[in-house]
N, C-alpha and C positions, 0 to 999 in steps of 0.2 A: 742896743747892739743888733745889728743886721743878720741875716739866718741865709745860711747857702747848705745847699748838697756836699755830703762827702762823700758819696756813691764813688763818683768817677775820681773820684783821690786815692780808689784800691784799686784800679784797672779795670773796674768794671761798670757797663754802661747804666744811664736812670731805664728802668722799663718802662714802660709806657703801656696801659691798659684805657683802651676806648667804650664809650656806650655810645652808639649809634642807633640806637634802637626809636629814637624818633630822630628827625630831620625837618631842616627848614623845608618849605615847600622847594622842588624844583631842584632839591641838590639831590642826588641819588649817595647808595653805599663808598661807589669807588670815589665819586667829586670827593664827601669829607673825609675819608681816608688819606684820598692824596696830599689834600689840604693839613691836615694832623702834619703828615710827612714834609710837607715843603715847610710847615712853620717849624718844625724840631730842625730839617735842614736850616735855617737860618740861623738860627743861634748856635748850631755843634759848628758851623763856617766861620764865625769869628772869633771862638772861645776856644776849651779845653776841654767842653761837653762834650758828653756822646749818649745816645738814643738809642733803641730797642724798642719796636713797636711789639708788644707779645700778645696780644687775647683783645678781642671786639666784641662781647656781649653785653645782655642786660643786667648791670650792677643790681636792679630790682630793687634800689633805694638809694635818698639823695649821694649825691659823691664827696658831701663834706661829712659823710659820715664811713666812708671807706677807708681803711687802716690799710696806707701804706708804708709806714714805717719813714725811712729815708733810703726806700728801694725803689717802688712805683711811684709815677706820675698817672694820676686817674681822670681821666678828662670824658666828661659830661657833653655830649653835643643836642642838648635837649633843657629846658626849665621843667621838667614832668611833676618835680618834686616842689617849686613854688622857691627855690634860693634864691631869685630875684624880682621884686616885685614892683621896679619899675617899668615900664615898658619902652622905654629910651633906653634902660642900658641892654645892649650888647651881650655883654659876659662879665664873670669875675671872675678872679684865680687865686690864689692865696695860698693859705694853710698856718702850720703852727711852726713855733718853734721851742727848743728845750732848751734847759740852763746847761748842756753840756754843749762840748767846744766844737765849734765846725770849723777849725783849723784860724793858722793867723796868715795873713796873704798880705804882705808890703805893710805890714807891721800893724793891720787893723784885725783887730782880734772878731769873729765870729762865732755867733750861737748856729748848733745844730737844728736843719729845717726837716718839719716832721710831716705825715700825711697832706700832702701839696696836692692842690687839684685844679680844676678848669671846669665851668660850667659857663653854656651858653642859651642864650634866648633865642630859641628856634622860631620862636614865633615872631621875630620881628621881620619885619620885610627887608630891611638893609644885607640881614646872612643868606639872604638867596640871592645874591650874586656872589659866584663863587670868589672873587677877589677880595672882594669886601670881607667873606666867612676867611682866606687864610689872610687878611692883615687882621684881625679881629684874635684870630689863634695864637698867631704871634705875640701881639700885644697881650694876651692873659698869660699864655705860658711867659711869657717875662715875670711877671708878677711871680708867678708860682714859683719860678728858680730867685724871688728875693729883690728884684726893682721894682723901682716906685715909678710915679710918671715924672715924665721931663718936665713937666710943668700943667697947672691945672687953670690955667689962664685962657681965658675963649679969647680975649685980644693980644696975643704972644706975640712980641712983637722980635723976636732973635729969631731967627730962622732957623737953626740949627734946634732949638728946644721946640718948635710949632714942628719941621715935617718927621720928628723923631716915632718911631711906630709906639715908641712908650709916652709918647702927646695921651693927654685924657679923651679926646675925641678920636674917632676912627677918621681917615682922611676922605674916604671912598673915592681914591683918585684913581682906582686901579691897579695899587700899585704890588698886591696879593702880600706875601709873605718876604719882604724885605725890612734889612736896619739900616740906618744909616750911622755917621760916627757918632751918635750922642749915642746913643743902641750900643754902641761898638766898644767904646771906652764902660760906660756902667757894667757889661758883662764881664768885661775884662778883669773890671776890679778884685771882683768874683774868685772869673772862673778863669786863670789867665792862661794862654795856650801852654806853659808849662805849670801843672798845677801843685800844689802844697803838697809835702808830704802828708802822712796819715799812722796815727799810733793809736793804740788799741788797748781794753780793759781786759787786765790780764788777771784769772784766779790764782791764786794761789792756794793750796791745802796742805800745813806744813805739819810736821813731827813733832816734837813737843818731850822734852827727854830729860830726866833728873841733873843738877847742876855736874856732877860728876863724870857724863860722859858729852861727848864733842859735839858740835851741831848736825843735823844730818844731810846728808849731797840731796837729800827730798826738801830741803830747805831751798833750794837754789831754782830761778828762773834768768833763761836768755832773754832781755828783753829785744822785742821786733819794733823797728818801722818800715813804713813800705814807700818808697817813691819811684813814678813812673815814668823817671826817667834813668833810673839806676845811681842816682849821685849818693855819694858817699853819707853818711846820717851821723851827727853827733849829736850826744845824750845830756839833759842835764837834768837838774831838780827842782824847780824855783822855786820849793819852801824848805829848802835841803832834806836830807835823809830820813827827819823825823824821830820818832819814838809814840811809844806808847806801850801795845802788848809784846812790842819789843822792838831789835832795833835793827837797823839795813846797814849793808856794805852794799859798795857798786865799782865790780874790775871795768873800766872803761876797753881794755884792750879786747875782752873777752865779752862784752856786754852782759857779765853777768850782776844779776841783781841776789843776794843773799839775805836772810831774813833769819836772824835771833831771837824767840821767842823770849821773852823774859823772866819767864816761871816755868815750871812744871805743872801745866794747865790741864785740868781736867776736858777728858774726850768733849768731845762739842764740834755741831754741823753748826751754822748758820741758815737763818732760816732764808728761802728767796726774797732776792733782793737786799739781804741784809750781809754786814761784812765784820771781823774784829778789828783790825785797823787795814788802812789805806796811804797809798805812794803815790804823789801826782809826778809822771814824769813829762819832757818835753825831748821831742826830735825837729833837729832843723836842721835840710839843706844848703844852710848860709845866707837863704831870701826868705824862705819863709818857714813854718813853724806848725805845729800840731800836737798837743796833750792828750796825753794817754794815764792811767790810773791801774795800779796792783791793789790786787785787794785780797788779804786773806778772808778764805769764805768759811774755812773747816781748821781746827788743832785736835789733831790728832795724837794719842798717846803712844808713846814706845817706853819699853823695858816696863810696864805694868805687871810682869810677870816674875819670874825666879830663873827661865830660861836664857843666860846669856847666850845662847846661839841665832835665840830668837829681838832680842830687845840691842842686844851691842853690837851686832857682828852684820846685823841687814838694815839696811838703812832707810825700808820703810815702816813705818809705824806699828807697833806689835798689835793694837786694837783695831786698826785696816786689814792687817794680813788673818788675823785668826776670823772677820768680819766677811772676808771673801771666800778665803780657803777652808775656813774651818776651826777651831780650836781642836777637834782633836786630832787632826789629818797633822796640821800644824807641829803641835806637843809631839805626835808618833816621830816624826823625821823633819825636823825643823830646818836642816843644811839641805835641802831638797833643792838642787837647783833653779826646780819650776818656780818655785819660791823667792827668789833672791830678786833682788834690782833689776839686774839687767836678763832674767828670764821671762818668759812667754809661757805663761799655764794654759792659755784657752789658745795657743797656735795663732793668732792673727797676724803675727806681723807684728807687732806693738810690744817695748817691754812691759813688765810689772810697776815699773817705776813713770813712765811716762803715763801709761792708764792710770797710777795714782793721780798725778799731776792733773790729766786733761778732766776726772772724776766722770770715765767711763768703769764700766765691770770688765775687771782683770780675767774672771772665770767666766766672761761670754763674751763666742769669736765677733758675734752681731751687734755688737755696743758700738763697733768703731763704723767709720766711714767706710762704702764699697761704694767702686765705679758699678752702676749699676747701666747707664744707657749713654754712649756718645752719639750725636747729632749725624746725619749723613754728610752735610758740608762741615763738619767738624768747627762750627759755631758755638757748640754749647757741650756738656757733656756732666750729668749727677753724679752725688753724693747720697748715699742712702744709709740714716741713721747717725748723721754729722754731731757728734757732741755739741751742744749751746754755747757757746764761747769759745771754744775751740778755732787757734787758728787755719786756716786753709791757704797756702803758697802754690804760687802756679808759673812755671817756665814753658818756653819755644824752643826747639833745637832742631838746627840743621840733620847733627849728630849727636852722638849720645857723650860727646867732650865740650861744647861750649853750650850755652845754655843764658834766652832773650829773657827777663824776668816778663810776668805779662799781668800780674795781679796779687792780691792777696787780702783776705776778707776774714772776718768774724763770724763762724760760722751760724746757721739758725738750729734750732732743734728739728730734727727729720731730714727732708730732702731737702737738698741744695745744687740749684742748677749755677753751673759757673759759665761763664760767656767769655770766648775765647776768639785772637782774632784767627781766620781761616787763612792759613796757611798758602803762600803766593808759590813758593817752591816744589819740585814733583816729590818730593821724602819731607816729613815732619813728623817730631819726635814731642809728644807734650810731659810735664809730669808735672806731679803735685806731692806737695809735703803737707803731714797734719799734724797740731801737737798742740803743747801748751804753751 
């Protein structure tokens, strides 16, 4: 199964991080720089890619050992580390891929591509002519977004698979960082100028409550997809609803997903990485398609207690709230509105019930995400203190009534720089939503 980027499937571009710190003879800073530039220009021209060159220092270790996740592209313009040890090749470009889904695009299902890099053989003679170093760039970073070569035949005799820049040999005809349509169509496959929607692993941390009272509204997730072109998203299930630690409803009109515990489960986190049961869902635009997974991670107990103002009457979990607030703050004035669902104890901005959700601290303002720095060409703008999994949604507006969707991501733990396109208009209005 083939391995593609889902970066650019949330509106946001791959970054790109360089080590330049050695060079072929005779190229200087700005030649391989621009060359980086003209080869990432080449592929975001006939695709659905898009690039970000951010940070040029010394990695200070080889690059196939640099954890980019499926955010950064890390590109090596040096052998310093010994990753190739023939002295004919050029460069290589690769990386990994994981068993989860990087979307289905014209009905061919893809594995998610993980730490992607590019390393190059500074020392060969052919990369000091600067044309030669961006066909050469070109040709690995293809590799790295997931193509193979057009053909690995020194006597190729199609012309269209010999002057293809993904050929196994470099051409050195001059001809820098260009594709042509065998280059043109394999990207496409990919990364096609309209790209796949994109769905997301969603926590869930539910309530858990004796057969005798109702399920609770902390039981309930909207599920999100995101596509960047705004078309409309239908939902399904493809191993249906399931069962196990209990069981799911899903309102289609509402997109909400509901979860039934099946017992009265003792209190219990999960540990990272681990879950009690799980929902594969799928969103598709009508062409293509992308899997996303609920997973409860925490069952939490309510009415453990004797206080019904406390266990029946709030609808989040009586061992969460005495867990935040207190047990005897709790027990003293249990109808405290700071207390309830839809109250704000720590003032953020966020209720009680969604801090449960997103499994930040309800009783701390600094758990949630804050604008902390936007860019001067308003390019970029953080997040500081972004819950891990937590979504992050991001609109354009003219005005503060219509409103361009422009991305939406998974957030990391800590800071989260979001990249935004820079406003063509003299007035723009951005905002972000965060939640579970």
């Amino acid at each position: 199964m083939p391995g593609r980027w889902r970066r650019c499937d949330t509106g946001q571009p791959i970054l790109v991080e360089i080590d330049s710190e050695v060079l072929p003879s005779g190229i200087s800073q700005s030649i391989a720089i621009a060359a980086v530039r003209n080869a990432l220009d080449a592929w975001e021209a006939v695709s659905g890619l898009s690039f970000i060159i951010t940070a040029n220092y010394d990695f200070g270790q080889t690059v196939k050992n640099m954890n980019g996740g499926e955010t950064v592209l890390h590109i090596q313009l040096h052998n310093s580390y010994g990753e190739i040890s023939s002295t004919s090749t050029l460069g290589v470009g690769g990386g990994s891929t994981s068993s989860a889904s990087g979307g289905t695009v014209g009905g061919v299902a893809f594995r998610k591509a993980l730490d992607r890099y590019v390393v190059l053989n500074h020392l060969s003679s052919s990369l000091e002519d600067q044309n030669t170093l961006a066909e050469v760039l070109t040709h690995e970073i293809g590799h790295a977004l997931g193509l193979e070569h057009s053909s690995e035949d020194s006597n190729e005799t199609d012309a269209i698979l010999e002057d293809a820049t993904m050929y196994f040999q470099a051409h050195k005809d001059g001809r820098g960082a260009v594709t042509n349509c065998y280059d043109e169509d394999r990207i496409l496959f990919a990364y096609p100028e309209v790209l796949p929607p994109i769905a997301f692993t969603r926590k869930m941390r539910v309530c858990t409550r004796p057969s005798s009272q109702p399920n609770s509204p902390a039981n309930r997730i909207v599920l999100e997809g995101y596509s960047n072109t705004g078309a409309a998203l239908s939902y399904s299930f493809p191993n249906g609803l399931g069962s196990g630690a209990g069981s799911w409803s899903f309102e289609p009109s509402t997109r909400t997903l509901e979860f039934t515990p099946a017992n009265y489960f003792s209190d219990s986190v999960a540990t990272e990485g681990s879950f009690f049961s799980s929902l594969e869902y799928e969103v598709t635009d009508g062409s293509n398609s992308a899997t996303g997974v609920v997973r409860i991670v925490a069952l939490r107990q309510d009415n453990n207690g004797s206080n019904p103002d406390i266990g029946a009457n709030n609808p989040l979990p009586e061992a969460w709230l005495e867990e935040v607030f207190g047990a005897a703050a709790l027990a003293a004035n249990p109808t405290n509105p700071l207390f309830q669902a839809d109250g704000d104890f720590d003032g953020d901005g966020v209720s009680n019930l969604v801090e449960f959700q997103m499994g930040s601290d309800a009783a701390d303002a600094s758990s949630g995400p804050v604008v902390v720095e936007l860019a001067e060409d308003y390019s970029w703008f953080e997040l500081q203190n972004a819950v891990a999994g937590s979504l992050l949604k991001f609109e354009l507006g003219s005005d503060l009534e219509s409103w361009q969707s422009l991305s939406m991501l998974e957030a990391e733990e800590g800071t989260n720089r979001i990249y935004l396109v820079p406003p063509t208009a003299q007035r723009a209005f951005f905002r972000g939503e965060f939640g579970n």
